[in-house]
Steps between C-alpha positions, in 0.01 A plus 500: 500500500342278742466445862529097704433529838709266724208284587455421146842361460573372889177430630573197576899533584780681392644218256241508247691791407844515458418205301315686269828713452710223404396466194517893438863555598585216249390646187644790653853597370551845695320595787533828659360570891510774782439376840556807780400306821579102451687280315402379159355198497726322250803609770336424790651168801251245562538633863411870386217380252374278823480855682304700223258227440419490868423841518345482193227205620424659831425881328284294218329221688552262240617129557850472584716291242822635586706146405316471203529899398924465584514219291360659198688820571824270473364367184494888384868521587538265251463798255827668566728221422334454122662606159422848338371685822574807692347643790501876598452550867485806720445464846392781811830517707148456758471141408855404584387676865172375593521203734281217334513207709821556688865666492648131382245516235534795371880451537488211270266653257754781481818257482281348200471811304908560530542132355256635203673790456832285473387233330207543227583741201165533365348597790548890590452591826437907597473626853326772517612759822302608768631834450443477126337755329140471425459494138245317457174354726466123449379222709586106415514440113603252252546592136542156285663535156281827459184272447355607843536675814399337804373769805481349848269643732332485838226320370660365188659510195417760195664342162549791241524389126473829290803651384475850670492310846764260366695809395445679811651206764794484272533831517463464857700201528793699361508749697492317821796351381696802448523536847587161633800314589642256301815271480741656788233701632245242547751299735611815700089543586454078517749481732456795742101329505720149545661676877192629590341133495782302617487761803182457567603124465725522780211668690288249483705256589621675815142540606427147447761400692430711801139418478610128522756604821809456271819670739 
């Protein structure tokens, strides 16, 4: 088990890297992940990604390479649409919520992770409930072909390699995903997040118009 701070790896920008995770997901043939409070990375709009990585410059200080970062994170994408791979994915019914950027971003991001749902077979996508039973505590982890599991933290990233820690975010994995929606119930919670944002959609817009003396 060892421990990268995020200067280490984005000192100097954010790019540096999800390329260094390009070449990981490709020798990777199933990757499992739990991310309670934003969307994964591989499922994430430019516009959303563009968001994160903002907030993600200004808490670090570090240069800001947004262009460069998206690009690279589209490169990632790449991943999902190559032979022999499956992806395992539960997401917080919080990150569908949480306004990053604005409501037409997050309404697109949302809209994007129907089309997954109706269009990719290998990749699995479980919502996990706000009212969900706890049944187990995890923050943000990834869990390639049981090789690794990747921990994100505050600070950084923890990467686990023995097989009692492997074991134990399986085990951990699994049982997040006992209590998460999939299939049917993923859309029912995707689309009551979709009316939330295309309200506040509507909202906006109304404001901007009255702030711009619209009758």
């Amino acid at each position: 088990m060892f421990y990268t701070t995020w200067y280490e790896t984005c000192g100097t920008g954010l790019s540096t890297l999800q390329r260094s995770l390009i070449a990981l997901e490709h020798t990777t043939a199933n990757q499992r992940g739990y991310s309670p409070d934003l969307i994964p990375a591989l499922l994430q709009t430019p516009a959303y990604a563009r968001a994160v990585l903002s907030v993600c410059v200004s808490v670090l200080q570090i240069p800001d390479d947004t262009e460069e970062t998206v690009t690279a994170l589209l490169q990632r994408h790449t991943i999902l649409d190559a032979p022999g791979r499956r992806f395992h994915l539960l997401i917080g019914e919080t990150a569908l919520l949480r306004k990053v950027g604005a409501a037409d971003v997050m309404a697109d991001q949302v809209r994007f992770l129907l089309e997954i749902l109706a269009t990719r077979e290998n990749v699995e996508i479980g919502i996990v409930p706000l009212d969900s039973e706890l049944v187990a505590p995890a923050a943000n982890f990834v869990i390639p072909d049981e090789s690794i599991v990747d921990i994100e933290t505050v600070t950084g990233f923890v990467t686990a390699t023995g097989a009692e820690e492997i074991a134990s975010a399986v085990r951990t994995f699994d049982l997040i995903a006992t209590v998460a929606a999939y299939d049917d119930g993923a859309r029912v919670i995707l689309n009551r997040a979709l009316a939330t944002h295309v309200i506040g959609c509507s909202q906006a817009a109304l404001t901007s118009n009255i702030g711009q003396g619209s009758p």
